[in-house]
C-alpha positions as CSV (number, residue, x, y, z in Angstrom):
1,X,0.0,0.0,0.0
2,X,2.8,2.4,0.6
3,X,4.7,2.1,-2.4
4,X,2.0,2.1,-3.9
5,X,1.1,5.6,-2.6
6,X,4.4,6.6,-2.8
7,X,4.4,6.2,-6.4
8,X,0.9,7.5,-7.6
9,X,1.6,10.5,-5.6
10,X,5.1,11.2,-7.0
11,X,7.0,10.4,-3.6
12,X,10.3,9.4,-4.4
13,X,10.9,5.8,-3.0
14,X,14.7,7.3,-2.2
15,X,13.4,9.9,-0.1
16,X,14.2,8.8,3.9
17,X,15.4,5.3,2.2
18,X,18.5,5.5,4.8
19,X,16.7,6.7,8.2
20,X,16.6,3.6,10.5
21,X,14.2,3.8,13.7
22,X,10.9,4.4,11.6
23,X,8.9,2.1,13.0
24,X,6.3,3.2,16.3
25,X,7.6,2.0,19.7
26,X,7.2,-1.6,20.5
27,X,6.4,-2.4,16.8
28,X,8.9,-4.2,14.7
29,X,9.8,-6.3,11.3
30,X,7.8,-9.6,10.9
31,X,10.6,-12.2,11.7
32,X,9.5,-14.4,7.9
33,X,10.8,-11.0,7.0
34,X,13.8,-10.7,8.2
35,X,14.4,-14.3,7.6
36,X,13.5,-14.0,3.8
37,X,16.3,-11.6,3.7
38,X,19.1,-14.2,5.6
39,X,17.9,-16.6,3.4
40,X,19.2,-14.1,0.3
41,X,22.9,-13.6,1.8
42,X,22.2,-10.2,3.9
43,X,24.2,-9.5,7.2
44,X,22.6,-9.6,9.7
45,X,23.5,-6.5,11.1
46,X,22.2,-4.5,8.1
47,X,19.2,-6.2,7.9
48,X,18.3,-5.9,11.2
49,X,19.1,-2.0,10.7
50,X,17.6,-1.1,7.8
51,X,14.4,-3.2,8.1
52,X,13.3,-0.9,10.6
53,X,13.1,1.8,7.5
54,X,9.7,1.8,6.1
55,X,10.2,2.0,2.8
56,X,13.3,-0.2,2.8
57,X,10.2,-2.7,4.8
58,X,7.7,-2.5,2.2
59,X,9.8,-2.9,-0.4
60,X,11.8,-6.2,0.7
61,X,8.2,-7.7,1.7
62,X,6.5,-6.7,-2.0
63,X,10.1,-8.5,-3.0
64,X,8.7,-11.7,-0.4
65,X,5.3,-11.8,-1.6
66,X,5.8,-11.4,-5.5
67,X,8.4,-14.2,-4.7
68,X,5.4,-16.4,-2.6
69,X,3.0,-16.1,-5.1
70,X,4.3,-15.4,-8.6
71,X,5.5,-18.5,-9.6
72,X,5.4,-18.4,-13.8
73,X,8.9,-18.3,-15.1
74,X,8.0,-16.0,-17.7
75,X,6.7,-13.2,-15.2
76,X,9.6,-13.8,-12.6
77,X,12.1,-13.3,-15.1
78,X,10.6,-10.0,-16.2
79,X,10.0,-8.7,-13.3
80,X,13.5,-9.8,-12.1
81,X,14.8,-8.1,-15.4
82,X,13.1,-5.0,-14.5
83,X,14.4,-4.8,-10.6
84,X,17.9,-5.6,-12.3
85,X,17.8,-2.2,-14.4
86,X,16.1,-0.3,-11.6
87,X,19.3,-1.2,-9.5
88,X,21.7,-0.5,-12.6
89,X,20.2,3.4,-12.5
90,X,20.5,3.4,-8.4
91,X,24.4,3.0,-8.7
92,X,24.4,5.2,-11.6
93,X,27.1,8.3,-11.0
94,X,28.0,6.2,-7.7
95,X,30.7,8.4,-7.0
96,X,28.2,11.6,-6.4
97,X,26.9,9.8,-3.6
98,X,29.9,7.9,-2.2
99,X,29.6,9.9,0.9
100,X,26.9,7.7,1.8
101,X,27.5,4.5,2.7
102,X,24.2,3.6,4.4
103,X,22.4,3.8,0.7
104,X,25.2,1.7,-0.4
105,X,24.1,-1.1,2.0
106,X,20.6,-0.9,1.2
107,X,21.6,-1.3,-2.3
108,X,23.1,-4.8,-1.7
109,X,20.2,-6.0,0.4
110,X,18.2,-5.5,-2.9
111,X,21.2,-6.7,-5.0
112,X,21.4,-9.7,-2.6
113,X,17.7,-10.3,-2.9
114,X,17.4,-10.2,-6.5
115,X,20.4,-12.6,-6.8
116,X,19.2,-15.3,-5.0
117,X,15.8,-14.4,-6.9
């Protein structure tokens, strides 16, 4: 629902991407969650931090349910093709942003994600 809203309202997804802490007191990350991302290579340590972002959330869980439930080859590898060249424009001109190394680490928990896609 969020990216969702995010998008039809011209929010960029990138906006807040690397504040941790988002979620309410006493709420945090479904553990299936943050096991789907353990499961794809992520440390620990970053997931545990960033999953606590809410756009970073919402995006790794539309990641675990399109993984859940889409299951035709055809689709998957579309839809993987698509998430490939969405990352290839993220890391495009890295070096204007290399002053950031907490964008860099939510980068690989998508590259790690869609590598063991």
């Amino acid at each position: 629902k969020n990216v969702r809203d995010s998008s039809a309202h011209s929010r960029p997804i990138i906006l807040n991407v690397i504040e941790d802490a988002q979620f309410k007191t006493g709420k945090s990350p479904k553990p299936h969650l943050k096991s789907f991302l353990l499961n794809a290579s992520v440390p620990k340590n970053i997931a545990n931090r960033y999953l606590t972002n809410l756009k970073v959330h919402d995006l790794c869980a539309l990641l675990l349910l399109h993984n859940k439930y889409i299951k035709g080859s055809i689709a998957r590898r579309e839809r993987k093709k698509e998430i490939r060249f969405i990352l290839k424009r993220a890391r495009y001109r890295k070096h204007l942003y290399s002053n950031l190394p907490a964008l860099g680490e939510i980068l690989l928990i998508f590259n790690k994600i869609i590598k063991s896609y």
